[in-house]
C-alpha positions as MATLAB code, in Angstrom:
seq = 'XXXXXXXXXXXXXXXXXXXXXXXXXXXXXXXXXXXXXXXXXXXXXXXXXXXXXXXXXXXXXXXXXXXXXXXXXXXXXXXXXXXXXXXXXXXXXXXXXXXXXXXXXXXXXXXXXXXXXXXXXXXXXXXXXXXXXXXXXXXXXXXXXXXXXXXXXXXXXXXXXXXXXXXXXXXXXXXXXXXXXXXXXXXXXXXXXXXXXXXXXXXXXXXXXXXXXXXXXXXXXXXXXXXXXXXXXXXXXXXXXXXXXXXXXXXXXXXXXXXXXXXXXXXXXXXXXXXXXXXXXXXXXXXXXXXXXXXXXXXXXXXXXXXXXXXXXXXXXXXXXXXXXXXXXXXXXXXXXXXXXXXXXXXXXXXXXXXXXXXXXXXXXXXXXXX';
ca = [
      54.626   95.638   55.084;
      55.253   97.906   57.968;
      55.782   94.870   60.640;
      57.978   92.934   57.559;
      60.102   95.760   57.769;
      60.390   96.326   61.166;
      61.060   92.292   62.071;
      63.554   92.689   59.182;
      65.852   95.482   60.653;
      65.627   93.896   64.245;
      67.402   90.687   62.814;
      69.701   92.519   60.909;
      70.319   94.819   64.457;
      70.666   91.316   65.957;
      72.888   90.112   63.407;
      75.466   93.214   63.491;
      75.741   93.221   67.278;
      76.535   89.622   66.695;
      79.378   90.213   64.633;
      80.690   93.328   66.815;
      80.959   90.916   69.630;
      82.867   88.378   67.556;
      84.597   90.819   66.171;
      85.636   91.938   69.344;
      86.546   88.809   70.884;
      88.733   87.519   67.814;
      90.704   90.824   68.413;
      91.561   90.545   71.801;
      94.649   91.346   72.973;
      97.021   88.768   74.589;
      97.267   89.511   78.452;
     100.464   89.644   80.779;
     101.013   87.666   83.990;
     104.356   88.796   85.772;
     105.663   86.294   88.299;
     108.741   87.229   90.780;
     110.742   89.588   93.097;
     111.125   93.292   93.582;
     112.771   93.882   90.217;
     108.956   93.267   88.536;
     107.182   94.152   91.921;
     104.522   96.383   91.581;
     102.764   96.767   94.620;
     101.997   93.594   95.969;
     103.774   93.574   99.468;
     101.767   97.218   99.559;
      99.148   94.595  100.772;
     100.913   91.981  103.132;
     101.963   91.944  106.668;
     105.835   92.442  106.165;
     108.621   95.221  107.012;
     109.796   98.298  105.314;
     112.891   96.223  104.437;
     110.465   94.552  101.899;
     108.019   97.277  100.950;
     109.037  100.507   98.348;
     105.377  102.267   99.223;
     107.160  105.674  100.882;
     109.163  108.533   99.639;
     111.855  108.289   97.918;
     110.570  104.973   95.806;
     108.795  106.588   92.648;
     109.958  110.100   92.911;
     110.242  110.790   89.559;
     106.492  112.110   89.669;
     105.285  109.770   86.950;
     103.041  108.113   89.646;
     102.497  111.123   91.840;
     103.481  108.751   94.677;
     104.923  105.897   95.819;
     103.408  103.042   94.476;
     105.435  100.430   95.895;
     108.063   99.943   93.159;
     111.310   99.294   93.880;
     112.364  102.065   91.535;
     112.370  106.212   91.317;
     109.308  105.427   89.206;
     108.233  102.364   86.472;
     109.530   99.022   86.371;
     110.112   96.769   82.827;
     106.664   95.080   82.496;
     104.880   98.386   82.670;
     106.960   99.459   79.773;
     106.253   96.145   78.320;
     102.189   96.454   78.994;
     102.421   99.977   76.952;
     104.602   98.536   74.185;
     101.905   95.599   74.136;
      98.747   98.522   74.051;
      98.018   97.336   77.346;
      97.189   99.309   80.347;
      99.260   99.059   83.918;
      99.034   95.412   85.233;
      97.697   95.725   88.482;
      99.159   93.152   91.456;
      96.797   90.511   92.036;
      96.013   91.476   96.034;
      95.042   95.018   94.416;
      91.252   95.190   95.758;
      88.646   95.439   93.179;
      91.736   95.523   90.540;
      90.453   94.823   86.787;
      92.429   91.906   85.748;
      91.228   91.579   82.295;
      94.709   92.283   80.858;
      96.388   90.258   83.075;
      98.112   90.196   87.029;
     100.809   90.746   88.521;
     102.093   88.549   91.297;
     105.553   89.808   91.973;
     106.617   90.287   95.394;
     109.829   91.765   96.563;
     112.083   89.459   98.743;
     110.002   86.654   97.302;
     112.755   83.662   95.693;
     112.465   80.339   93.800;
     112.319   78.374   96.697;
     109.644   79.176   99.676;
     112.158   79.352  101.946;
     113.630   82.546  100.684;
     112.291   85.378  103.214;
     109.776   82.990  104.474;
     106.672   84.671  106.084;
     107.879   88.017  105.071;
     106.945   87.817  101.062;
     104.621   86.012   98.788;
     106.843   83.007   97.165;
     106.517   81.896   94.223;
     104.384   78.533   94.873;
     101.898   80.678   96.465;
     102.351   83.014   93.471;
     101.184   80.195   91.384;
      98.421   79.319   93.497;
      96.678   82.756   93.258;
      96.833   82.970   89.173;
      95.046   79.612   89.243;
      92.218   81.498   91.042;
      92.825   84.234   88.922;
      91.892   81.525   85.759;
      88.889   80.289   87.312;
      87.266   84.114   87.700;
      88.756   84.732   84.650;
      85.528   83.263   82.251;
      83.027   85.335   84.588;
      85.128   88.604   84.621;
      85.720   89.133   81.205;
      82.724   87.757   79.931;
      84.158   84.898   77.710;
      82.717   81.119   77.450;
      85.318   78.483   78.825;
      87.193   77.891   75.358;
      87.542   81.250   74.566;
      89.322   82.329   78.227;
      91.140   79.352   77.568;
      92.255   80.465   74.286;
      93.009   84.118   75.576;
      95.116   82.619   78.340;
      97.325   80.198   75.853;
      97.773   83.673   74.295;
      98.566   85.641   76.801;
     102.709   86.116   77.732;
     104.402   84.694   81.380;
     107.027   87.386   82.634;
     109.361   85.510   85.232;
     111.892   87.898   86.574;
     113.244   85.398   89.911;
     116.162   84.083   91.481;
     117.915   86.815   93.316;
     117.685   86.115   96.854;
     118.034   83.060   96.833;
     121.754   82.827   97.079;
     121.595   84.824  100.137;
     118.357   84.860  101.925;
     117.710   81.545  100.901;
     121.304   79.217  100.932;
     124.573   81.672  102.307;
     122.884   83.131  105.330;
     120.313   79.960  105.556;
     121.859   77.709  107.795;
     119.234   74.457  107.027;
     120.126   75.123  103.376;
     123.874   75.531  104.090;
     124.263   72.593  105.167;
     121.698   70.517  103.599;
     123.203   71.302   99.958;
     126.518   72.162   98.352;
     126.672   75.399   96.525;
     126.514   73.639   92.961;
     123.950   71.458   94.560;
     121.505   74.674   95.337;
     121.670   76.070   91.694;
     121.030   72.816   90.243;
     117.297   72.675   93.202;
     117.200   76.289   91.274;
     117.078   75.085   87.825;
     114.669   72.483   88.890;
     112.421   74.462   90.824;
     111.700   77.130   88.296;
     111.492   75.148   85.480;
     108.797   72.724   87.168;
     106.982   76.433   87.838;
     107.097   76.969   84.073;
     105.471   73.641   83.164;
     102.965   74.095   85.748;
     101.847   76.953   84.313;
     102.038   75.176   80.855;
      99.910   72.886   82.029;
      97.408   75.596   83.202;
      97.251   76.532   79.585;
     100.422   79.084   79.151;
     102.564   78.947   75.830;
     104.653   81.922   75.636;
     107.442   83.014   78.633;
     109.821   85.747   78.871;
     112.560   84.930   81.770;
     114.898   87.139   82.618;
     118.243   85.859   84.052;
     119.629   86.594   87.799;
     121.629   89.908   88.131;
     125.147   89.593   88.847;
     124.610   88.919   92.282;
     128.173   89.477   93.610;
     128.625   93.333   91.545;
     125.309   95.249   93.251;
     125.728   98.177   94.838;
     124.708   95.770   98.513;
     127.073   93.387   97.909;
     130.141   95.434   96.967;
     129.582   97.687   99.731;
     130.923   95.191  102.256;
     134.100   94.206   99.952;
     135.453   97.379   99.190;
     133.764   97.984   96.318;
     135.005   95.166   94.942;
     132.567   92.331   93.390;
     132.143   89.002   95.675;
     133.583   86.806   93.009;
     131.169   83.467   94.693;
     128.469   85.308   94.048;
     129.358   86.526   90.765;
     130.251   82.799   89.953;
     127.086   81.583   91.098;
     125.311   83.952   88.664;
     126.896   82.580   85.356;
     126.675   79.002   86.690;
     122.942   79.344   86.757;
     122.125   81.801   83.780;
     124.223   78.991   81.669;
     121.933   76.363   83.373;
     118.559   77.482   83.534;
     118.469   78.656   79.752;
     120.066   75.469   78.736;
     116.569   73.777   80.864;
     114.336   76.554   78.800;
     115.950   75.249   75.701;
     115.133   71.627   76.647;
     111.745   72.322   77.971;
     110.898   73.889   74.616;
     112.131   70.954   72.978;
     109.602   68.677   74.942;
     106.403   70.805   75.425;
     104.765   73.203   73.780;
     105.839   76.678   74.312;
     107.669   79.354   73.008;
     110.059   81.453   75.506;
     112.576   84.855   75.564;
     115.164   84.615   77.521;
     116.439   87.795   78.404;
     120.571   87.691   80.013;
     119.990   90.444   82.715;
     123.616   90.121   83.572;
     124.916   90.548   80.550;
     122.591   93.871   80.001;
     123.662   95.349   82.924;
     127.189   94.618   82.375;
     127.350   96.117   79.028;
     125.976   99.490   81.515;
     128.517   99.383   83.921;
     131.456   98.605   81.592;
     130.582  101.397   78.866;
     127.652  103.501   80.655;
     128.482  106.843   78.785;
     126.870  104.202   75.495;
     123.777  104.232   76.936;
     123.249  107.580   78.597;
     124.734  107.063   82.208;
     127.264  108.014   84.376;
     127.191  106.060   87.165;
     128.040  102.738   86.570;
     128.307  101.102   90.154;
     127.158  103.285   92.859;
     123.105  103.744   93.956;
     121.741  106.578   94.162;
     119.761  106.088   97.106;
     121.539  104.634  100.359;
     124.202  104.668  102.762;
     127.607  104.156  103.527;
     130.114  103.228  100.789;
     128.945  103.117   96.955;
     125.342  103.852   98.839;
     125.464  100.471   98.842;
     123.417   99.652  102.325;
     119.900   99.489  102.521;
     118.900  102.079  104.248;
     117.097  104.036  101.188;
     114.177  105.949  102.919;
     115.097  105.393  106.186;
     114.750  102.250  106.889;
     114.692  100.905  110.118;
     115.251  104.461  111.593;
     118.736  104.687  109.129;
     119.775  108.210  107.783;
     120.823  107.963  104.261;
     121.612  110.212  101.206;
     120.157  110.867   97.935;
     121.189  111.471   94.330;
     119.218  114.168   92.402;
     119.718  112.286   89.016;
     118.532  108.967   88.797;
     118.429  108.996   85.214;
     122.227  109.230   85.701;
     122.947  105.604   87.678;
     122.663  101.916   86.876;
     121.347  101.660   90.351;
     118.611  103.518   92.299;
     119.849  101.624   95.375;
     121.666   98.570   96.585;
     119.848   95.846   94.737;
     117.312   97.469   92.345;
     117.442  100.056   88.973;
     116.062  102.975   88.026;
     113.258  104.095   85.786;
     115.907  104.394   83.066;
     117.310  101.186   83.473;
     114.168   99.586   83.514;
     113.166  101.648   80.203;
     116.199  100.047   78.437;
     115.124   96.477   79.539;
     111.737   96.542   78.357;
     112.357   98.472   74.815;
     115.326   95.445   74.499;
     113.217   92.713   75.439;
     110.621   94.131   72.743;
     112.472   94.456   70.140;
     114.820   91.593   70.616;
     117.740   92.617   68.566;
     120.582   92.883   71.507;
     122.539   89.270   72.016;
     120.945   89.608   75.556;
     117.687   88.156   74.548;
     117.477   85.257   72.359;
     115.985   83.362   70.142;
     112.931   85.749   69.798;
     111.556   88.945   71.154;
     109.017   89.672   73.329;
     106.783   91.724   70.167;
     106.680   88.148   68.220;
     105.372   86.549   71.456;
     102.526   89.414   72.008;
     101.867   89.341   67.811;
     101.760   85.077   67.470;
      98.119   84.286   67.049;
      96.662   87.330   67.888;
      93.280   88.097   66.867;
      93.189   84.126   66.445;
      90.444   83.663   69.204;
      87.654   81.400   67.947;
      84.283   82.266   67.926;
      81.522   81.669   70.065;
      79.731   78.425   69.037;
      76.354   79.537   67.593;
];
């Protein structure tokens, strides 16, 4: 009776540790994978051979404390997909070249300077191809990592969100002050490789397995703090033209690529948020609309923040204050706004979903192991 009893409560100890673990596995939480430039950079160029031009990692990049450093950020502390990771329940996404990084929530593969097109900053950032390239080595450690037969990583990843935030140096790095590009393509002829481009990364990846995007638009290229600096403080109207040419473009593609494969996509007008911020900042907290708070000469538009390349520069004491922390990139604040909007997807900057209903589709709809 004694060894009935004893075989009987092993299988039943067998049988509940069963359950916990599929109980476990059909509550997993969707990952995040964040693709781009510096405005979702969150480290990576920390760990490439490149210049300070391209790297946040010194003082005063992440200043606010939060971090108790600078983490190489191009902001006074986080950036939107952290935000997004702790809306999700997530923890901080860790860039992919992170050594010994735990990537079981995801990777980010963001690198400032980095464009559409590999010839944006070549040499000096990770572009986006390449980007591509490491998450599908990411998916093939993926089953060994987090434990999980091939279906179920499979499943995880086809749950699991695609954060594109790209685009904005092309126009400059990349075509204007690109003289192979300048002359090898007309201006509407570049957006148009643009459109192309990213939209062939997006089905590559939905080929990989991805289902659900967020893309965020281009900034107003020809209104930042860098650009305006050299016209007065006036915007560069080709630039700024440029911008809506492609927004109006490349979420007319997402809306046709939806239409022919399977996924399901946010697209989040970044212009359009940040103009609403400049035009009425005093709405949403701020009080300085155009000028950085970090830089040099007029608007602190110049990219000198830190001290680049032996540069003096100046510094605001409120960050929390400005629509721009320096020439090109946002503050903590700004990037607070972004993520909470993106979330809850009720501004007519992100359409047609938000990015909660693509973290709450299917969850806790991963299959269970095959007995």
């Amino acid at each position: 009776m004694a060894r009935f009893l004893s075989l009987f409560l092993s299988l039943l100890s067998l049988t509940d540790s069963g359950r916990h673990r599929h109980h476990e596995e059909a509550g997993r939480k969707p990952g995040l994978f964040i693709f781009g430039d510096s405005t979702v950079d969150c480290g990576t160029n920390n760990f490439i051979n490149t210049t300070d031009a391209f790297r946040a990692n010194y003082f005063p990049y992440g200043y606010n404390g939060y971090f108790r450093r600078s983490t190489g950020r191009f902001s006074d502390g986080r950036v939107s997909p952290d935000f997004i990771a702790e809306y999700a329940k997530l923890p901080l996404i860790p860039p992919f070249l992170q050594p010994s990084a735990d990537f079981s929530h995801g990777a980010n593969f963001a690198s400032g300077g980095a464009g559409i097109l590999s010839t944006t900053n070549r040499g000096l950032v990770v572009d986006l191809k390449t980007q591509l390239k490491q998450f599908r080595s990411l998916k093939e450690n993926i089953t060994k990592q987090m434990q999980l037969g091939s279906v179920e990583a499979q499943t995880w990843l086809g749950s699991s969100v695609y954060y594109f935030s790209v685009g904005n140096n092309d126009l400059f790095a990349g075509y204007l002050l690109n003289n192979e590009t300048l002359e090898k393509y007309t201006i509407d002829e570049f957006r148009q490789l643009l459109v192309e481009e990213l939209s062939t990364a997006i089905q590559a990846l939905q080929e990989e397995g991805a289902r659900k995007f967020i893309i965020t638009s281009l900034v107003d290229l020809g209104c930042l703090p860098s650009v305006r600096t050299f016209y007065n403080g006036s915007c560069y109207e080709i630039a700024t033209n440029f911008t809506f040419a492609y927004n109006l473009a490349m979420e007319q593609s997402l809306a046709n690529l939806a239409s022919a494969i399977d996924i399901s996509y946010v697209w989040f007008d970044l212009t359009g948020f940040l103009r609403m911020r400049m035009n009425n900042p005093e709405k949403y907290g701020l009080t300085h609309p155009i000028d950085a708070c970090c830089g040099s000469g007029l608007l602190r538009g110049l990219d000198t923040c830190g001290g680049k390349n032996g540069s003096s520069y100046s510094l605001c004491w409120d960050p929390w204050t400005h629509v721009w922390f320096d020439g090109s990139h946002s503050p903590e604040v700004v990037h607070k706004q972004i993520a909470e909007t993106l979330w809850e997807g009720k501004d007519s900057t992100v359409r047609p979903t938000s990015a909660k209903m693509l973290f709450h589709e299917d969850q806790n709809m991963l299959p269970y192991e095959s007995q």
